[in-house]
C-alpha positions as CSV (number, residue, x, y, z in Angstrom):
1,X,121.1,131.0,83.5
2,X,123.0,127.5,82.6
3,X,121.1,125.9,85.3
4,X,117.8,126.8,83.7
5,X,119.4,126.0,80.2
6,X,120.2,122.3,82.1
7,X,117.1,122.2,83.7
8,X,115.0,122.7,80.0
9,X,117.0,120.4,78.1
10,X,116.7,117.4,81.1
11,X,112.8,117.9,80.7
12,X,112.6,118.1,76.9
13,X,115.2,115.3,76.5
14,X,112.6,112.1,77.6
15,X,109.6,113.8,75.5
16,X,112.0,114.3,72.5
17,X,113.4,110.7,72.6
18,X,110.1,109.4,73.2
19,X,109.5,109.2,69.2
20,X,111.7,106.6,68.9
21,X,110.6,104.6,71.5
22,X,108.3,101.9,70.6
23,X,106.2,99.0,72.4
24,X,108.3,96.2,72.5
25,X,107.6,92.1,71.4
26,X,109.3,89.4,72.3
27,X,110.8,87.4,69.8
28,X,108.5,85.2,67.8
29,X,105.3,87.9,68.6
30,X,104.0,89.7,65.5
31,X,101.8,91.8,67.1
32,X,101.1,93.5,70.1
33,X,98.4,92.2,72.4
34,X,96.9,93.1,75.6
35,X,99.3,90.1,78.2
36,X,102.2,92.0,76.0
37,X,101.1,95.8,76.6
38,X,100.2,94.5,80.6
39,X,103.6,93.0,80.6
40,X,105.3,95.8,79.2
41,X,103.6,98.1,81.8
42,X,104.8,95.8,84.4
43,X,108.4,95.5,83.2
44,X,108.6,99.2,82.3
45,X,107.4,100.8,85.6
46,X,109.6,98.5,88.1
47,X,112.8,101.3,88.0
48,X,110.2,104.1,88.7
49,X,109.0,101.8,91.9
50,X,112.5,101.1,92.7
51,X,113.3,105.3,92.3
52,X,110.2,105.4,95.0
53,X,111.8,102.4,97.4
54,X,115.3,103.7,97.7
55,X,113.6,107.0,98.8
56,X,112.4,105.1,101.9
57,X,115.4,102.9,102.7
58,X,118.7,104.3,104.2
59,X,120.3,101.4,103.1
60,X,119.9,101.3,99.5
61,X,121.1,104.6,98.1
62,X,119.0,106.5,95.4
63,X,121.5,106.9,92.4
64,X,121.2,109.9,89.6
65,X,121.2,106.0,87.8
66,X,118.4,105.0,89.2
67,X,116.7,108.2,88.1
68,X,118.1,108.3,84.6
69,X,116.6,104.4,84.3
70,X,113.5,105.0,85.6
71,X,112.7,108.0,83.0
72,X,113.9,105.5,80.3
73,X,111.8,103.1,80.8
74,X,108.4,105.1,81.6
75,X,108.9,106.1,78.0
76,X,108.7,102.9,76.8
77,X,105.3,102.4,79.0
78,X,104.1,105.5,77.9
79,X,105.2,104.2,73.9
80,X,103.1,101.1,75.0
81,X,100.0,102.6,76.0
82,X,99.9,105.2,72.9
83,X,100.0,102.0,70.9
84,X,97.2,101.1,72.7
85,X,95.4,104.8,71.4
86,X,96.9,104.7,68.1
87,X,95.5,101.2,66.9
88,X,93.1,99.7,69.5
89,X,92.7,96.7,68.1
90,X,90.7,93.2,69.6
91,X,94.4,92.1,69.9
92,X,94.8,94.9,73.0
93,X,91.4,95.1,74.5
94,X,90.6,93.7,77.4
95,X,89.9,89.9,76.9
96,X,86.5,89.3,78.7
97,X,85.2,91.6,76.1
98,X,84.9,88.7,74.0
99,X,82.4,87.2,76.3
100,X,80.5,90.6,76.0
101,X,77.3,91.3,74.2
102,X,78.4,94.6,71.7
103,X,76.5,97.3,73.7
104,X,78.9,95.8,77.4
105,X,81.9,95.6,74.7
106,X,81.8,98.5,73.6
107,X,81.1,100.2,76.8
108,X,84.1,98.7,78.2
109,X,86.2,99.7,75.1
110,X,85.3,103.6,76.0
111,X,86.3,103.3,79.3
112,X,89.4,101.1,78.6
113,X,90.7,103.7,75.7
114,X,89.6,106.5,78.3
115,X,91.7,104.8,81.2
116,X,94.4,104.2,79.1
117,X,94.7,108.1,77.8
118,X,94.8,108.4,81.4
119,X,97.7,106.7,82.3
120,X,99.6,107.6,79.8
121,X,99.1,111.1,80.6
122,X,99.9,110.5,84.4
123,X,103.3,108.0,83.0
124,X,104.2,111.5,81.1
125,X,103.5,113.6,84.5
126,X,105.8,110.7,86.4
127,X,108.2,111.2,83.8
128,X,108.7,114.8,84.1
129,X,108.5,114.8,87.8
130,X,111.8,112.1,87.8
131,X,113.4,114.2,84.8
132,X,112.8,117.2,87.2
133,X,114.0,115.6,90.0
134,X,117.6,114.8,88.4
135,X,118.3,118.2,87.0
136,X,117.4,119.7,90.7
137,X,120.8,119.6,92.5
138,X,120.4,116.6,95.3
139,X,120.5,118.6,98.3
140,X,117.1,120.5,97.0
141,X,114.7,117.2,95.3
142,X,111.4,117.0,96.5
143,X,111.9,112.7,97.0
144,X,108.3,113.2,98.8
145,X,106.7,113.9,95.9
146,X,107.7,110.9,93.5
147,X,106.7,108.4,96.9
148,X,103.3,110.1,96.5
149,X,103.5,110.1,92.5
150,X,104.6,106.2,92.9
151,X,101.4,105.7,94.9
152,X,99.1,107.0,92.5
153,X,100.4,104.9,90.0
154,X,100.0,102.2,92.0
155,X,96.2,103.1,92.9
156,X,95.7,103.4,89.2
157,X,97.3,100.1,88.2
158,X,95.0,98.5,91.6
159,X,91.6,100.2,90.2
160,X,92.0,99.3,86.5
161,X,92.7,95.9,87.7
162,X,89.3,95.6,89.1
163,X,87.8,97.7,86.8
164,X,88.9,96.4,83.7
Protein backbone atom coordinates (compact mmCIF):
# COMPACT_ATOMS: atom_id res chain seq x y z
CA UNK A 1 0.00 0.00 0.00
CA UNK A 2 3.04 2.68 0.67
CA UNK A 3 4.51 1.68 -2.47
CA UNK A 4 1.44 2.66 -4.38
CA UNK A 5 1.02 5.80 -2.11
CA UNK A 6 5.08 6.49 -3.45
CA UNK A 7 4.34 5.46 -6.71
CA UNK A 8 1.11 8.22 -6.98
CA UNK A 9 2.80 11.07 -5.50
CA UNK A 10 6.24 10.49 -7.92
CA UNK A 11 3.72 10.72 -10.96
CA UNK A 12 1.66 13.66 -9.67
CA UNK A 13 4.74 15.55 -8.29
CA UNK A 14 6.26 16.75 -12.07
CA UNK A 15 2.44 17.58 -13.28
CA UNK A 16 1.89 19.51 -10.00
CA UNK A 17 5.16 21.45 -10.10
CA UNK A 18 4.76 22.05 -13.65
CA UNK A 19 2.57 25.40 -12.87
CA UNK A 20 5.33 27.01 -11.80
CA UNK A 21 7.49 26.27 -14.32
CA UNK A 22 7.84 28.79 -17.01
CA UNK A 23 9.71 29.22 -20.57
CA UNK A 24 12.76 30.73 -19.74
CA UNK A 25 14.79 34.12 -21.48
CA UNK A 26 18.04 34.88 -21.37
CA UNK A 27 18.94 37.99 -19.81
CA UNK A 28 18.37 41.06 -21.97
CA UNK A 29 15.21 39.05 -23.94
CA UNK A 30 11.83 40.49 -23.35
CA UNK A 31 9.97 38.07 -25.01
CA UNK A 32 9.94 34.77 -26.14
CA UNK A 33 10.60 33.91 -29.67
CA UNK A 34 10.79 30.99 -31.81
CA UNK A 35 15.37 30.53 -31.76
CA UNK A 36 14.41 30.95 -27.83
CA UNK A 37 11.46 28.24 -27.54
CA UNK A 38 13.92 25.88 -30.22
CA UNK A 39 16.68 26.51 -27.91
CA UNK A 40 14.85 25.83 -24.87
CA UNK A 41 13.69 22.56 -26.42
CA UNK A 42 17.13 21.74 -27.20
CA UNK A 43 18.62 22.68 -23.76
CA UNK A 44 15.66 21.06 -21.88
CA UNK A 45 15.59 17.60 -23.53
CA UNK A 46 19.55 16.88 -23.38
CA UNK A 47 19.12 14.97 -19.53
CA UNK A 48 16.12 12.88 -21.07
CA UNK A 49 18.73 11.85 -24.03
CA UNK A 50 21.37 11.39 -21.57
CA UNK A 51 18.64 9.12 -19.27
CA UNK A 52 18.34 7.15 -22.83
CA UNK A 53 22.50 6.96 -23.36
CA UNK A 54 23.49 5.63 -19.97
CA UNK A 55 20.82 2.93 -20.70
CA UNK A 56 23.03 1.70 -23.45
CA UNK A 57 26.55 2.22 -21.98
CA UNK A 58 27.99 -0.11 -19.19
CA UNK A 59 30.23 2.41 -18.46
CA UNK A 60 28.42 5.36 -17.54
CA UNK A 61 25.89 4.41 -14.85
CA UNK A 62 22.21 5.52 -15.00
CA UNK A 63 21.75 7.49 -11.63
CA UNK A 64 18.05 7.92 -9.74
CA UNK A 65 19.95 11.69 -10.55
CA UNK A 66 19.92 11.43 -13.80
CA UNK A 67 16.29 10.46 -13.71
CA UNK A 68 15.16 13.13 -11.24
CA UNK A 69 17.00 15.84 -13.82
CA UNK A 70 15.65 14.61 -16.74
CA UNK A 71 11.89 14.93 -15.44
CA UNK A 72 12.85 18.49 -14.33
CA UNK A 73 13.81 19.70 -17.22
CA UNK A 74 11.00 18.07 -19.69
CA UNK A 75 8.82 20.30 -17.58
CA UNK A 76 10.36 23.17 -18.53
CA UNK A 77 10.14 22.01 -22.45
CA UNK A 78 6.77 21.14 -21.97
CA UNK A 79 6.20 24.96 -20.05
CA UNK A 80 7.96 26.19 -23.33
CA UNK A 81 5.82 24.68 -25.85
CA UNK A 82 2.39 25.55 -23.88
CA UNK A 83 3.68 29.06 -24.19
CA UNK A 84 3.84 28.45 -27.61
CA UNK A 85 -0.32 27.27 -27.31
CA UNK A 86 -1.16 29.84 -24.94
CA UNK A 87 0.02 33.02 -26.94
CA UNK A 88 1.16 32.02 -30.50
CA UNK A 89 2.38 35.05 -31.38
CA UNK A 90 4.57 36.07 -34.96
CA UNK A 91 7.44 36.23 -32.27
CA UNK A 92 7.18 32.04 -32.01
CA UNK A 93 6.03 30.99 -35.47
CA UNK A 94 8.06 29.65 -37.63
CA UNK A 95 10.12 32.36 -39.44
CA UNK A 96 9.75 31.51 -43.24
CA UNK A 97 6.13 32.34 -42.60
CA UNK A 98 7.09 35.74 -43.22
CA UNK A 99 7.92 34.98 -46.71
CA UNK A 100 4.42 33.29 -46.99
CA UNK A 101 1.43 34.56 -48.79
CA UNK A 102 -1.52 34.50 -45.79
CA UNK A 103 -3.47 31.39 -47.14
CA UNK A 104 0.62 29.21 -46.92
CA UNK A 105 0.96 31.24 -43.45
CA UNK A 106 -1.67 30.41 -42.14
CA UNK A 107 -1.70 26.86 -43.25
CA UNK A 108 1.61 26.38 -41.74
CA UNK A 109 0.45 28.10 -38.44
CA UNK A 110 -2.38 25.15 -38.12
CA UNK A 111 0.07 22.64 -38.51
CA UNK A 112 2.82 24.29 -36.42
CA UNK A 113 0.22 24.93 -33.31
CA UNK A 114 -1.05 21.19 -34.15
CA UNK A 115 2.63 19.81 -34.02
CA UNK A 116 3.35 21.67 -31.21
CA UNK A 117 0.11 20.35 -29.00
CA UNK A 118 1.73 17.24 -30.15
CA UNK A 119 4.84 17.31 -28.52
CA UNK A 120 3.96 18.69 -25.71
CA UNK A 121 1.57 15.99 -25.14
CA UNK A 122 4.35 13.25 -26.00
CA UNK A 123 7.10 15.65 -23.50
CA UNK A 124 4.12 14.96 -20.77
CA UNK A 125 3.98 10.95 -21.80
CA UNK A 126 8.12 11.12 -21.57
CA UNK A 127 7.70 12.72 -18.40
CA UNK A 128 5.55 10.28 -16.73
CA UNK A 129 7.26 7.29 -18.31
CA UNK A 130 10.86 8.75 -16.41
CA UNK A 131 8.71 9.70 -13.24
CA UNK A 132 7.44 6.04 -13.44
CA UNK A 133 10.50 4.68 -14.04
CA UNK A 134 12.19 6.18 -10.70
CA UNK A 135 9.48 5.19 -8.31
CA UNK A 136 9.73 1.46 -9.88
CA UNK A 137 12.45 -0.21 -7.63
CA UNK A 138 15.69 -0.63 -10.05
CA UNK A 139 15.83 -4.17 -10.33
CA UNK A 140 12.14 -4.06 -12.10
CA UNK A 141 12.42 -0.52 -14.74
CA UNK A 142 11.46 -1.15 -18.06
CA UNK A 143 15.00 1.10 -19.42
CA UNK A 144 13.71 -0.39 -22.95
CA UNK A 145 10.98 1.53 -22.99
CA UNK A 146 12.48 5.26 -22.37
CA UNK A 147 15.36 4.10 -25.34
CA UNK A 148 12.26 3.60 -27.53
CA UNK A 149 10.37 6.73 -25.99
CA UNK A 150 13.87 8.74 -26.60
CA UNK A 151 13.63 7.76 -30.26
CA UNK A 152 10.37 9.01 -30.86
CA UNK A 153 11.32 12.14 -29.60
CA UNK A 154 13.99 12.18 -31.66
CA UNK A 155 11.82 11.22 -34.95
CA UNK A 156 9.61 14.04 -33.91
CA UNK A 157 12.25 16.70 -33.45
CA UNK A 158 13.87 15.11 -37.23
CA UNK A 159 10.28 15.49 -39.00
CA UNK A 160 9.25 18.92 -37.62
CA UNK A 161 12.59 19.96 -38.74
CA UNK A 162 11.81 19.25 -42.27
CA UNK A 163 8.44 19.94 -41.98
CA UNK A 164 8.41 23.17 -40.34
Amino acid sequence: MISRILLAIALLAPAVSLAQVTCPLRNGETELTINRVMRNFGKYTVDAETVARKIGDPWDKLTDKDIQVAIENLNIAIACADAVLVNPSEAVLPSKGSLMDEKAKAELKEYYLYFMDDFKTFLIEYRDLLAKTLATPESQRDLAAIVTKNQEMNDKVNHAHKKL
